[in-house]
N, C-alpha and C positions, 0 to 999 in steps of 0.2 A: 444102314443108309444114313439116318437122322444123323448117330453119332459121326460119322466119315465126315457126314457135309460140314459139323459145328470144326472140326479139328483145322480145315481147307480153310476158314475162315481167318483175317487177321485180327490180331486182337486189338488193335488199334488204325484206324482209315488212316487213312494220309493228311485229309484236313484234321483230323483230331488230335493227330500227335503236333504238326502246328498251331493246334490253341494252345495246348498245353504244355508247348516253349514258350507261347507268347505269354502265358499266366505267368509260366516260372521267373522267367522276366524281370517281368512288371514286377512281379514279389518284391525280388533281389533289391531295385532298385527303388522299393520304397521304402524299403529296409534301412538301405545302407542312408537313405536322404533324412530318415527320423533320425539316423543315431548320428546324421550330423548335426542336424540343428540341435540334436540334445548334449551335441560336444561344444557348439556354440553358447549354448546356455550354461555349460559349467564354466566354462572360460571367463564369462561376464560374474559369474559368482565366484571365481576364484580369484577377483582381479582383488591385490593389494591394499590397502589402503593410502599407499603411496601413489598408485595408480589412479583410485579416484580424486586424492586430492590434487594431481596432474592435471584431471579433466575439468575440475571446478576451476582454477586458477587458469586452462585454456580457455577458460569461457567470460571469466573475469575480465580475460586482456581484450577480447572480442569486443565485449562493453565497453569499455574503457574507450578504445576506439572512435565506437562510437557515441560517445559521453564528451569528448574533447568534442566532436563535430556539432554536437547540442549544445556545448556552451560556448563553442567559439560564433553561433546562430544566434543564444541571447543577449551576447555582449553587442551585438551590434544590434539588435535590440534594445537594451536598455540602455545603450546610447543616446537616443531618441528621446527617450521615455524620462520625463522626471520625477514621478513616482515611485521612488525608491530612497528607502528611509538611509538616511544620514549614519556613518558609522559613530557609535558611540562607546566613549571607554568611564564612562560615569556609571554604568549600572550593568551586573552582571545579566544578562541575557540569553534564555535559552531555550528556542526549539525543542520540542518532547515529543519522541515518538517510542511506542512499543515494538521488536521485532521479535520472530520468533518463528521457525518452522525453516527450509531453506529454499521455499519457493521460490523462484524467480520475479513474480512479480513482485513480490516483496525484499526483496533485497537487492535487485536492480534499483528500485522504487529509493530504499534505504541513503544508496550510491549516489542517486540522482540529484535528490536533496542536500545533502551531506555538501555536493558542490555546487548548486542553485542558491546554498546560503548564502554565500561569500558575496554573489553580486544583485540580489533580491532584499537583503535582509543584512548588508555591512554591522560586524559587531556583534552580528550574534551566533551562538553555536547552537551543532546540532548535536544533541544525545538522544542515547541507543540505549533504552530499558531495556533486558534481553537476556535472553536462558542457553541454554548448552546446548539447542537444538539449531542455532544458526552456525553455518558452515565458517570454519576457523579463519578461512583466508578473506571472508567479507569482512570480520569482524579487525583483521588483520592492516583492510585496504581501509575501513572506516577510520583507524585510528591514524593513518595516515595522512588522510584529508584532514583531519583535526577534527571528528567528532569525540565526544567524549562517550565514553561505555562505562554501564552500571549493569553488572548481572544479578538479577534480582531471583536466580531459582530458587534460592532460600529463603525467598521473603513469606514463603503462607499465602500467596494469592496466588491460587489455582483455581480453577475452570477450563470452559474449553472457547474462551473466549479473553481469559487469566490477561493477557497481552493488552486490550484493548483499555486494562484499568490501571495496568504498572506504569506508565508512562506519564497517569496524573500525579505519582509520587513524587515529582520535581516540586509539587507545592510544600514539599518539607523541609526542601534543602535550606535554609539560611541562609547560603552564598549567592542564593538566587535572586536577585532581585524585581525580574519579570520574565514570565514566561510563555508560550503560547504551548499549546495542545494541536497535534498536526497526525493526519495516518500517514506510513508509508508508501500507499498507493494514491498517494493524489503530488501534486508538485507544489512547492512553494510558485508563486508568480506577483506581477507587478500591483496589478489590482488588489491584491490579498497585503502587499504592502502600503498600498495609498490609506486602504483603514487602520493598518495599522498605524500607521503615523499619525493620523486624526485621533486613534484611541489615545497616541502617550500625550499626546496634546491636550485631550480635553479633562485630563486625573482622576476620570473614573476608574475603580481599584478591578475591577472585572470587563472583558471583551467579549463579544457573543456576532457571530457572523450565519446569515443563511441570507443564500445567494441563488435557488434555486423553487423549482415550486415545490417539491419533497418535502425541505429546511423547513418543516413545519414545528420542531420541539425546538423547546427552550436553549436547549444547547445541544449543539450536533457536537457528537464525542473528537472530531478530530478537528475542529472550528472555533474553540474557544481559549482564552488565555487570563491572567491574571497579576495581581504585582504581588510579591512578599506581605503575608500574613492576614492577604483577604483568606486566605481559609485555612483550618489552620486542624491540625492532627489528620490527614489525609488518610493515611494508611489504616488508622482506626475506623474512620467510615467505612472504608472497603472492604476492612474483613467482616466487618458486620453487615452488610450486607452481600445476602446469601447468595441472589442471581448473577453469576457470572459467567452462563452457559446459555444464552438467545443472545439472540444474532444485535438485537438493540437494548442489552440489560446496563450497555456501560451510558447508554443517552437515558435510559431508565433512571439511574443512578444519580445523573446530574441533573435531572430535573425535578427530582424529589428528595434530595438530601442537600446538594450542594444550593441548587435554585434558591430557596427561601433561606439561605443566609444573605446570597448576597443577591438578591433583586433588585433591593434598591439602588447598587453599586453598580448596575450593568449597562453598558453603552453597548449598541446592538447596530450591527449596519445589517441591511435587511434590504432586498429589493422583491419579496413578494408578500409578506406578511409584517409588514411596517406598523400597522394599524392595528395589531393585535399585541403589540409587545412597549414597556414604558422608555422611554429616550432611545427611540428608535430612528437612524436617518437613512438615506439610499447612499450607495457605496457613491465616494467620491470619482469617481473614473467611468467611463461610458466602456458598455459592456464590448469584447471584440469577439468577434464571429459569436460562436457559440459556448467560448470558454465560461466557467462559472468556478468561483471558490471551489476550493473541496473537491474538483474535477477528478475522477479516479480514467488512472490510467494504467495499462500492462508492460510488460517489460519492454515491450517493442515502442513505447511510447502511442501505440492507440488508446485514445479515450473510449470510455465504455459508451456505447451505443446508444444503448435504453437513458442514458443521463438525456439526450441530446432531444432525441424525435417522442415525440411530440414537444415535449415538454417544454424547449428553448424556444421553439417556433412561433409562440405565441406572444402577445405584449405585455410588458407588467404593469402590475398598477399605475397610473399617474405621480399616486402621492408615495409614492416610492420609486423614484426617478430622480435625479440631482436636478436632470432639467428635461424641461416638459417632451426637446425632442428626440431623446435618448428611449424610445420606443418598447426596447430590450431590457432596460435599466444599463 
């Protein structure tokens, strides 16, 4: 009897054998959806190098775009504005920045400058200390704007900050005759040329600028400048000194090897800490919105945040103020 009834039975219900379509299924087609996304993934690693550099030069033109639309903005800007130094062909002139790596923001940043020169800073060029890690077609569009390029991979100054000290290497060239120290995340601007024009004025042989309440060191690594042969064997300081791996070893550097050459040589424009530093005056131009020297921005041109709140919101000293009602400096 037992055995009769097991045989009469089905070996599978009805709702059971539809779960177990519905498994089989679902299997299949999670199957077949990993081995596409894992076909999509070989595709992107098998793409060419002809192909990526397709991508980097569609993204170039993108900028570009809108790079014409930013400078056709500050020209009608510095129309207005008479703060903006004279071009001059009596002294060579050069903008110094480190690039390296092919971030975006960094090398938009690069781009940006590169054509901010021409109508911020007439006369003077921009150059690109720089290693085999920046993408071929930036380095390709830099020289087309007329920056000048130095690849310095060979030079011995390595870290992981190596970039942030190559740049001061323009103190060696001879052809040079003045030069400023600039990052490429921040933008040349109007106010950042009014001091300069007071420094070539006043023949202090060193420039030193902090425009912020941070700007607390001697010399902020991408704020500072100099004329021919205030300092002199550049590239010897640097390999000798060994930190070139924190985040602030190149402001390290400049305020304890370069600083005590030239201190006495230093004209300083300064709107928070004027009082701490010798021939220090407040920047000749009243501050606009919340801009500041040295301002870091991304590739989409947003300023960085954390620069701004609190810190701009507040009023600056008095005696670092041009005039008493300039609140902001």
């Amino acid at each position: 009897m037992n055995g009769g009834s097991r045989n009469n039975v089905p070996l599978v219900s009805g709702k059971g054998l539809m779960l177990f379509i519905f498994i089989f299924i679902f299997v299949v087609i999670a199957v077949s959806f990993l081995y596409y996304i894992r076909s999509l993934s070989s595709f992107e690693n098998d793409r060419t190098p002809y192909e990526h550099s397709s991508l980097i030069k569609s993204q170039l033109e993108e900028e570009n775009k809108s790079l014409e639309k930013e400078v056709s903005r500050l020209k009608r800007e510095l129309e207005k504005c008479s703060h903006v130094i004279p071009p001059t062909k009596k002294e060579k002139r050069v903008v110094s920045f480190g690039l390296y790596g092919k971030d975006p923001k960094y090398t938009i940043g690069a781009l940006r400058n590169a054509e901010l020169v021409k109508y911020i800073l007439p006369g003077w060029v921009c150059r690109y200390y720089h290693d085999k890690t920046v993408p071929k077609e930036v380095l390709e569009q830099l020289t087309e704007m007329g920056a000048e390029l130095v690849d310095v991979s060979d030079s011995g100054i390595t870290g992981d900050i190596a970039g942030m000290f190559w740049r001061f290497l323009v103190a060696d060239d001879p052809t040079v005759d003045r030069y400023i120290i600039r990052d490429v995340d921040s933008r040349l601007n109007p106010r950042e040329a009014a001091a300069i024009e007071e420094w070539i004025e006043s023949n202090y042989a060193v420039h030193s600028m902090r425009d912020h309440p941070n700007h607390n060191y001697k010399f902020n690594g991408g704020m500072w400048g100099a004329v021919k042969g205030a300092i002199t064997d550049m590239k010897g300081k640097i390999l000798q000194w060994k930190n070139r791996k924190n985040y602030v070893a190149d402001m390290d550097f400049l305020g304890s090897i370069i600083w005590p050459i030239v201190e006495g040589k230093v004209l300083s424009h300064d709107s928070y800490h004027c009082h701490r530093w010798p021939n220090s005056r407040p920047f000749p131009t009243k501050r606009i919105m919340k801009e500041h020297v040295g301002q870091v921005f991304d590739q989409l041109e947003t300023p960085r945040k954390t620069d701004i709140f609190p810190f701009l919101e507040a009023h600056n000293p008095p005696q670092c103020r041009k005039k008493e009602e300039w609140i902001f400096g």
